[in-house]
N, C-alpha and C positions, 0 to 999 in steps of 0.2 A: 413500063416499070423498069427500074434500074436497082437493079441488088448488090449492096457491096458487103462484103465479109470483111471486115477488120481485122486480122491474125495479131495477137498482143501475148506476150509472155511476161507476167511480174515477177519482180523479186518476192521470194518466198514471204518473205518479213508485211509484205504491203497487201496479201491475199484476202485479207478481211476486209481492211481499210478501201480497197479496191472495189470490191462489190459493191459496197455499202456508194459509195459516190458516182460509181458508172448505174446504177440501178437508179438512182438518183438523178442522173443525167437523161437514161432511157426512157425514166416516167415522164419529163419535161418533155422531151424528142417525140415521142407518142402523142401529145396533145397539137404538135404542130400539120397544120392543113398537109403540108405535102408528103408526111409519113405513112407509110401504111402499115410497117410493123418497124419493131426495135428490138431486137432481142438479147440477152446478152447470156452465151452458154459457158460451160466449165467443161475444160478435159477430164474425164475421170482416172485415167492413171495417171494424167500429169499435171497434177490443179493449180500451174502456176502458170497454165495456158487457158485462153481465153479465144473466144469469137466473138465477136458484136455479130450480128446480121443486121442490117437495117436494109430496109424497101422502101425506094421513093417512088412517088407517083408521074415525075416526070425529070429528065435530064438535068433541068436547074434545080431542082430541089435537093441537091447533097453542099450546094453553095449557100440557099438560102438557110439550111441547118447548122453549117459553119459561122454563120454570123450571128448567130443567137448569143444571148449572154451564159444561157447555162453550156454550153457547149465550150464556149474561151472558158470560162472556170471550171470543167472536166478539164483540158487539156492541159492547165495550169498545175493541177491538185497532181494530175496521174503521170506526168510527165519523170518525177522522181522514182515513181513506183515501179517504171518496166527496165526490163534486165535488159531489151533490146528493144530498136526503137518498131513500134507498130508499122501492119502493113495489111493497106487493102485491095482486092481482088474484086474485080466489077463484075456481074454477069448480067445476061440477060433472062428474061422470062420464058420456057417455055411451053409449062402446063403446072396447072391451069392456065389459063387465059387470062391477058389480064382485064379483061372486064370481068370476070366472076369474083374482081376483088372490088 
């Protein structure tokens, strides 16, 4: 498993608009084979911060999710929305295991 955290901060103005399209994006991202989760959380004292989490099931799979079409049209729409430009953090698995997934 390969886990990356996406760290995204929006303009306050885009905070609706934003959910509403990466949620959008996450549900498409969730039906593809090599995802295992997609998540996308909210800061609570400071809601113009954001996390994706997303879990792939193997190394090539955050490539083959970049090439999807709904993924180039999230990155199109939300590109305006963020105050600062995104940033992901890779880790690895280490419990559970990842064959319990």
């Amino acid at each position: 498993m390969l886990i990356v955290h996406v760290h995204i901060q929006v303009k306050p103005q885009w905070i609706d608009e934003f959910i509403i399209v990466t949620n959008e994006n996450a549900e498409k991202s969730r039906n593809e084979p090599g995802i295992a989760r997609f998540d996308l959380i909210q800061q609570i004292d400071e809601q113009s911060k954001f996390v994706l989490i997303e879990v792939y099931r193997s190394p090539d799979d955050p490539y083959k999710h970049k090439q999807t079409e709904h993924y180039k049209k999230w990155c199109d729409t939300v590109e305006k929305m963020m105050e600062i430009p995104r940033k992901s953090v890779k880790f690895k698995n280490t419990t559970p295991a990842d064959e319990e997934w």
